[in-house]
Legacy VTK file of the C-alpha trace (Angstrom):
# vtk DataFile Version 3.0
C-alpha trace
ASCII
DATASET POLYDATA
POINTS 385 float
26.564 10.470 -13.415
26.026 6.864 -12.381
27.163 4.815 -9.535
27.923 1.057 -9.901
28.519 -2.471 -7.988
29.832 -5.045 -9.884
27.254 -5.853 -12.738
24.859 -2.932 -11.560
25.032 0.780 -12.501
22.270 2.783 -10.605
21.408 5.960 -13.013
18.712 8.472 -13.576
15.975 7.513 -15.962
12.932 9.283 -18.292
9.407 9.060 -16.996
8.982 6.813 -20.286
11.886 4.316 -19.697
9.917 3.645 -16.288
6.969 3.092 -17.656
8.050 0.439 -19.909
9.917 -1.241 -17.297
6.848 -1.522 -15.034
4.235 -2.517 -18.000
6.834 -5.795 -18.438
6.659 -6.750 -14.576
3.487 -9.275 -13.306
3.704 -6.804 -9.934
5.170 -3.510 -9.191
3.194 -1.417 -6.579
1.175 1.661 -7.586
3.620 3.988 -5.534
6.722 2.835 -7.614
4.909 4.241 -10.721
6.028 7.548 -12.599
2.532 8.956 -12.124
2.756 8.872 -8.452
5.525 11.457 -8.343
3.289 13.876 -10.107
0.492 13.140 -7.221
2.758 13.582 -4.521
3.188 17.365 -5.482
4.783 17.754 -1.889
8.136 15.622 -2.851
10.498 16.041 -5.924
10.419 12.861 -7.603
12.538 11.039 -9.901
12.845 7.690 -11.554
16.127 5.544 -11.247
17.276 2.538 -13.172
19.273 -0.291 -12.293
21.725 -1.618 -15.668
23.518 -4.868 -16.314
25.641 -3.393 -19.284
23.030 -1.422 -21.203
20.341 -3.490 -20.079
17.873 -2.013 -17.806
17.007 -4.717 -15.364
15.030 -2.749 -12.211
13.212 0.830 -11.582
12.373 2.567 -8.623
10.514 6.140 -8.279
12.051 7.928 -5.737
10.520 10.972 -3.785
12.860 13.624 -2.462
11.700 15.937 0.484
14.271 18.457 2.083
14.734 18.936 5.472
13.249 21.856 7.441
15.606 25.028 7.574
18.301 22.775 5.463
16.691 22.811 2.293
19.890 21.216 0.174
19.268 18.004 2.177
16.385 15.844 1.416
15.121 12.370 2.717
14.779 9.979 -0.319
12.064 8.059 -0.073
11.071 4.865 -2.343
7.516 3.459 -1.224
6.993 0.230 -1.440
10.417 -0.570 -3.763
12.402 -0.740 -5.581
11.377 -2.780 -8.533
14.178 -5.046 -8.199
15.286 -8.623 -7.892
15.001 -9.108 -4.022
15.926 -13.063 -4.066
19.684 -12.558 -4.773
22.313 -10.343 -3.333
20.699 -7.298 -2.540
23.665 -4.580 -1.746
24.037 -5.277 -5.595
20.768 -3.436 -5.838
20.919 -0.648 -2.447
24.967 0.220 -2.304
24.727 1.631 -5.404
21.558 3.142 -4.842
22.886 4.544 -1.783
26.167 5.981 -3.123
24.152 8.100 -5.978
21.640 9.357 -3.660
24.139 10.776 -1.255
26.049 12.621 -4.262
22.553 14.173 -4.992
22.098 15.316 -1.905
19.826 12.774 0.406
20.634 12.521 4.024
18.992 9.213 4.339
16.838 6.815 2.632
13.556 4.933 3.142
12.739 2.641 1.492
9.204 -0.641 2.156
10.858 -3.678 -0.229
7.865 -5.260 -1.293
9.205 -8.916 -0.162
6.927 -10.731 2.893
7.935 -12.381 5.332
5.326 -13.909 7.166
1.560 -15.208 5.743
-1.522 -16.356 7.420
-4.466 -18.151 6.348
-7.535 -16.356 6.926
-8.009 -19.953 9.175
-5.309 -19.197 11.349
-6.368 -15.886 11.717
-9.969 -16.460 13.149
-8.035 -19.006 15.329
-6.535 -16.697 16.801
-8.788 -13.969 17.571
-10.886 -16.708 19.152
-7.835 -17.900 21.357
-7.194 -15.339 24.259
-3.811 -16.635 24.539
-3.449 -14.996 21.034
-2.944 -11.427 21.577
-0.873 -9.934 17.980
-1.201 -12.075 14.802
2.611 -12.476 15.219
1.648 -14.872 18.198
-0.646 -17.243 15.855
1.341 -20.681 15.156
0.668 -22.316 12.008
1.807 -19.038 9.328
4.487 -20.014 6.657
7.809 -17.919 6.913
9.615 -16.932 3.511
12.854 -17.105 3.403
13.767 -14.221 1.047
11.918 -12.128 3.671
13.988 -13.588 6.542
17.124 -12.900 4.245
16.074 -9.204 3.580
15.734 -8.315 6.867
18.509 -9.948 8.572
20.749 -8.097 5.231
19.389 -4.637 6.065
20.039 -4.726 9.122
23.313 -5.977 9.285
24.019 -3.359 7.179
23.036 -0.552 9.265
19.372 -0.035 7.969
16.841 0.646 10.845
13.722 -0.383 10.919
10.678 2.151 10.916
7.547 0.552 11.190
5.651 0.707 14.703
4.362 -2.042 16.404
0.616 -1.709 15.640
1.178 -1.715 11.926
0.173 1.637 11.276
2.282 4.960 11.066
3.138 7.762 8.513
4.188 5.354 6.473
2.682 2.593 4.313
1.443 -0.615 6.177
4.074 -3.491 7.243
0.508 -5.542 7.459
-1.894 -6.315 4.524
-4.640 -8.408 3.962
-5.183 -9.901 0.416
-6.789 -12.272 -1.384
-5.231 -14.939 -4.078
-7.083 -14.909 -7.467
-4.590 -16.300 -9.655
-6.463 -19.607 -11.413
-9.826 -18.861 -9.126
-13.329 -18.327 -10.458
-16.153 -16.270 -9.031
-17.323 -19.541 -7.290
-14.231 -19.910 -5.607
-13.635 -16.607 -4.036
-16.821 -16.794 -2.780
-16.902 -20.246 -1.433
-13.817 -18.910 0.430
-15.440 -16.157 2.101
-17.218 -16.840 5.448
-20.809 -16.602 5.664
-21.531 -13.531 6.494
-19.472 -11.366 3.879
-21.833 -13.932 1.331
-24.792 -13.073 2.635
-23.941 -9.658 3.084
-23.063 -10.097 -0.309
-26.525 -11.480 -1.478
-28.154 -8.843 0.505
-27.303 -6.033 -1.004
-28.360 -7.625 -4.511
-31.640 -8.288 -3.119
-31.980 -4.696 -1.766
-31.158 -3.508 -5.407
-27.719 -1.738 -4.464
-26.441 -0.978 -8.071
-22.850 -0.141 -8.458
-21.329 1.743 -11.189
-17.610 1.932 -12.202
-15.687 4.648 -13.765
-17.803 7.242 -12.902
-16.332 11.449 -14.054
-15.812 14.303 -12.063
-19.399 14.628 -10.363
-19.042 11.335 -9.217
-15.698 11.728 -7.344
-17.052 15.544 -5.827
-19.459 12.547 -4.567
-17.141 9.821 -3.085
-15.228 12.860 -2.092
-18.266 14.009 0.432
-19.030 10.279 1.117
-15.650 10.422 2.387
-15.320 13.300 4.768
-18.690 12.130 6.521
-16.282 8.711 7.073
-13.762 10.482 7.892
-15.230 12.264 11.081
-17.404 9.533 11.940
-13.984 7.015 12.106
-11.732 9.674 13.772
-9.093 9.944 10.271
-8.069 13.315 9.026
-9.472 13.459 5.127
-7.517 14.470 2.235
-8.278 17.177 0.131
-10.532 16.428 -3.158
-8.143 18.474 -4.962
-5.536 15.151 -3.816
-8.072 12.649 -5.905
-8.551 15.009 -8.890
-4.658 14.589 -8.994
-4.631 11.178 -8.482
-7.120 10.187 -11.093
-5.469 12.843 -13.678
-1.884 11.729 -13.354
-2.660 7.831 -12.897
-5.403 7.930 -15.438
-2.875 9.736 -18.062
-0.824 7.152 -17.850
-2.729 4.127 -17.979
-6.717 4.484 -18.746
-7.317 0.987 -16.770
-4.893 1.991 -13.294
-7.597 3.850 -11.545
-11.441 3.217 -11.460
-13.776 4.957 -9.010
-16.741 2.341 -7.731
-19.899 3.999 -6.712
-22.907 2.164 -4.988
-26.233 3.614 -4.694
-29.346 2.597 -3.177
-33.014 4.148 -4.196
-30.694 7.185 -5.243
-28.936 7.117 -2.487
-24.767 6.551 -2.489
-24.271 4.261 -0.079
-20.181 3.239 -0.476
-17.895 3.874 -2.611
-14.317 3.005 -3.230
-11.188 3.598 -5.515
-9.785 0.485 -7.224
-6.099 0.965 -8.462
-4.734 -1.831 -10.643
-0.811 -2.154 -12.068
0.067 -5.450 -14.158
-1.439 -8.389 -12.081
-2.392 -6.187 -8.341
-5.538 -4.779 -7.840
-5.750 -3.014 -4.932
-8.305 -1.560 -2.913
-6.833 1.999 -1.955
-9.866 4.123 -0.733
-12.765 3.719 0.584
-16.294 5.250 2.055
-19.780 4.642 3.711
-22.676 6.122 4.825
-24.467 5.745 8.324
-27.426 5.126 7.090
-28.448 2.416 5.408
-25.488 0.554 6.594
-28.211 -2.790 6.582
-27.806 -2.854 2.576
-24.392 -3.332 2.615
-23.470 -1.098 -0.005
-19.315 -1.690 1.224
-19.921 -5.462 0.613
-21.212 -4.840 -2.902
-18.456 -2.322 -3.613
-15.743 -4.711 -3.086
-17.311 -7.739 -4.689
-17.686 -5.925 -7.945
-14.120 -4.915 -7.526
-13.063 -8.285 -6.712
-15.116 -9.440 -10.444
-13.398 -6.939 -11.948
-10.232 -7.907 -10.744
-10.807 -11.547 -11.509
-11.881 -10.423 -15.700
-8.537 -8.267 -15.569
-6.610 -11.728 -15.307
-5.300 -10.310 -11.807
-3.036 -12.530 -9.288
-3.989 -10.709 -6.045
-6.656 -8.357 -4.694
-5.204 -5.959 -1.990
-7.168 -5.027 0.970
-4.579 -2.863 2.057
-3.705 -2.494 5.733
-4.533 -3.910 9.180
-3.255 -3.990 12.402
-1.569 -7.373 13.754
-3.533 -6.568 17.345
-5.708 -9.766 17.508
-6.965 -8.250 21.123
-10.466 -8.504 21.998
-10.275 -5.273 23.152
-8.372 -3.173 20.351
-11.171 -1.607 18.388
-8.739 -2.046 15.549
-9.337 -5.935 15.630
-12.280 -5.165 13.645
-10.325 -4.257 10.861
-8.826 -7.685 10.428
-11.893 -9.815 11.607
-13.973 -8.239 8.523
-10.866 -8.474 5.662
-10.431 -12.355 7.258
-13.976 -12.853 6.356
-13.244 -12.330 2.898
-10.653 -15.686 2.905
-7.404 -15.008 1.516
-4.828 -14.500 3.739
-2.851 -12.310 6.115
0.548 -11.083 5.274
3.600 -9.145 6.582
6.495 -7.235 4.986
9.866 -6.587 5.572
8.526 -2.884 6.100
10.208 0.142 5.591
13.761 1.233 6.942
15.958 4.098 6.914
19.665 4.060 5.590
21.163 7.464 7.212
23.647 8.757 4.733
24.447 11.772 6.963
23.987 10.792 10.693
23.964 14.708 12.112
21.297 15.666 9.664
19.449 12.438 10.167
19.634 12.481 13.832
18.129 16.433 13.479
15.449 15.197 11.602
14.509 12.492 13.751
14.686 14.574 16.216
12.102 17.086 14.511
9.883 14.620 13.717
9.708 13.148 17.244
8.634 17.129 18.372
6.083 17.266 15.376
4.170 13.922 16.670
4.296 15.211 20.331
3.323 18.181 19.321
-0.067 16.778 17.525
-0.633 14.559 20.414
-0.857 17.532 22.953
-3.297 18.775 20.582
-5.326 15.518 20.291
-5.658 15.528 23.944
LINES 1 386
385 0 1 2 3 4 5 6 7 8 9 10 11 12 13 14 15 16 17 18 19 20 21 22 23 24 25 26 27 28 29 30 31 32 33 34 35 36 37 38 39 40 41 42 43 44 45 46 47 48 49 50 51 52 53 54 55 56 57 58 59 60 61 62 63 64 65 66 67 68 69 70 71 72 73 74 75 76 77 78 79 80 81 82 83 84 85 86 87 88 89 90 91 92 93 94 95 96 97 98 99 100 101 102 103 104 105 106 107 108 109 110 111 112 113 114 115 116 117 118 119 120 121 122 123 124 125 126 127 128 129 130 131 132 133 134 135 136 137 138 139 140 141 142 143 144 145 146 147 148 149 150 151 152 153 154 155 156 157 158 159 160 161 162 163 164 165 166 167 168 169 170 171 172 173 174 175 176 177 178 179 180 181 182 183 184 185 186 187 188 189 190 191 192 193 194 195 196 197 198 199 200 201 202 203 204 205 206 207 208 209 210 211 212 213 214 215 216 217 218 219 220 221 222 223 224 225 226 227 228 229 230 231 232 233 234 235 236 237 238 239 240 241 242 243 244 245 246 247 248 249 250 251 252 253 254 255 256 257 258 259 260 261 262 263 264 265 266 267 268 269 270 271 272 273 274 275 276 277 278 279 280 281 282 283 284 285 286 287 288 289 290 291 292 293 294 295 296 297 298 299 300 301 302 303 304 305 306 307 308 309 310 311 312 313 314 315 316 317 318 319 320 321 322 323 324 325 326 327 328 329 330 331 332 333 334 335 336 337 338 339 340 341 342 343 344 345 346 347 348 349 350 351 352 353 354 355 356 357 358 359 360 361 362 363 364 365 366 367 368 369 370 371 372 373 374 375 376 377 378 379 380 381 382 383 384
């Protein structure tokens, strides 16, 4: 069964028609993939596809999860999508969307568009963590607004979409604020002529030191990052995933394209230092996990596992590199504006999204599940304290 708008027809797809649809796109994020549904092993996933006639013309994945004690209900979730054509009329793309999902069961959907609306230059953005005046990055004058972001967000929510991500950027979902870095037409000399001083000397140091990273490295290696990890883990105050979670990861991302996921491991005198996970789709690299040791933090092993991820993203013919996450807190006294003041040191720039919003197909269910949520995050920060 398919549900249309004029010129669109939403309809289920094969794992393979996805596939092909994202390996023809510059940019489509590693969480609108078909392999991602098979590492999400929690959530029934599918892959959906927009037609014009016969013509596919956008993809989303789509990961189902049923509500407690109501088990033919499930929230549809779509991470960082769809794939779609965000600068036109977009309840072409979502009514549709919404009408099939709600005949298959979904009480609601969430969905992150991957459209920004906001960008700072990694200028601006030591500007204002030097002004005290400056207290969120939202505050800093000077950032250019899009306007298919402001358009996005003043659609969904005139059409009853509410928005989910909280104010410090971070959540259960995926991050409203990233920091990247431009690459498209750059050379080696020009990323690092845009970095500040200190990432290029921490750079240079851990060359002189002899920190050697290696790429690509097989199971013993990520049982290795994997312990790396956990130590990071309790020493930041983050709950770890499970290796089993990164075994899955590589397998199912790795079966479907051998370039989408390289592991990045520096050592020093024998020693593994950092290490990271690279994860790269079309023309976006991005930088999706990382790790460090306590000691020997003065050899910068983290500085030399992102530069030869940046080089590698720069020979892949990449447009961005994706530092992932940060908080917009620009206050002296967040410990999260660390975060932003070492990605800012990199250049590049500072970016928000439209973030993610829910539709509610079925306002009593949704409102119960909100509701159960709300007890579950109470409930862990009782136990926290």
């Amino acid at each position: 069964m398919s549900f249309s708008e004029p010129g669109r027809t939403v309809a289920p797809i094969t794992a393979a028609e996805h596939l092909a649809f994202v390996r023809k796109q510059r940019s489509v994020s590693f969480l609108q993939t078909p392999a991602w549904g098979r590492v999400k092993t929690e959530w029934r996933s599918e892959s959906l596809g927009w037609f014009a006639g016969r013509e596919l013309v956008g993809a989303g994945l789509v990961l189902h999860r049923p509500v407690p004690r109501l088990d033919r209900f499930t929230l549809a979730y779509v991470p960082e999508g769809p794939a779609v054509d965000w600068t036109g009329d977009i309840d072409a793309w979502l009514d549709p969307l919404a009408a099939h999902l709600k005949a298959h069961g979904a009480f609601a959907i969430r969905l992150g568009p991957p459209v920004r609306t906001h960008t700072w230059s990694a200028g601006r953005v030591k500007e204002g963590i030097a002004d005290p005046g400056s207290r969120r990055l939202t505050e800093v004058s000077g950032g250019w607004a899009d306007p298919v972001g402001a358009r996005v967000t003043a659609r969904l929510a005139a059409r009853g979409w509410l928005p989910q991500s909280p104010e410090d950027g971070f959540g259960t979902g995926h991050p409203q604020f990233k920091y990247e870095i431009p690459l498209a037409g750059r050379t080696e000399d020009d990323v690092l002529r845009g970095m500040n001083q200190l990432w290029r000397r921490n750079i240079r140091t851990a060359a002189r030191a002899g920190v050697e990273v290696t790429a690509g490295a097989g199971p013993d290696g990520l049982a290795a990052f994997h312990d790396l990890y956990v130590h990071t883990a309790a020493r930041d105050g983050f709950t770890p995933r499970p290796l089993r979670y990164f075994e899955t990861m590589f397998a199912a991302l790795g079966a479907e394209d051998p370039g989408r996921v390289r592991l990045y491991l520096a050592h020093h005198e024998g020693d593994l230092v950092a290490a990271a996970v690279l994860v790269r789709v079309g023309g976006h690299a991005v930088y999706a996990y990382g790790a460090s040791a306590t000691r020997k933090r003065e050899v910068r092993g983290s500085n030399a596992c992102q530069w030869a991820m940046i080089r590698d993203a720069l020979a892949a013919g990449c447009d961005i590199y994706d530092l992932r996450g940060i908080t917009p807190t620009l206050d002296a006294d967040d410990p999260h504006v660390g975060l932003i003041r070492f990605k800012a040191g990199t250049g590049g720039r500072a970016v928000r999204y439209v973030g993610e919003w829910d539709l509610p197909l079925r306002p009593v269910v949704y409102r119960a599940f909100d509701l159960y949520l709300r007890r579950r995050e109470s409930a862990r920060r009782r136990t926290r304290t």
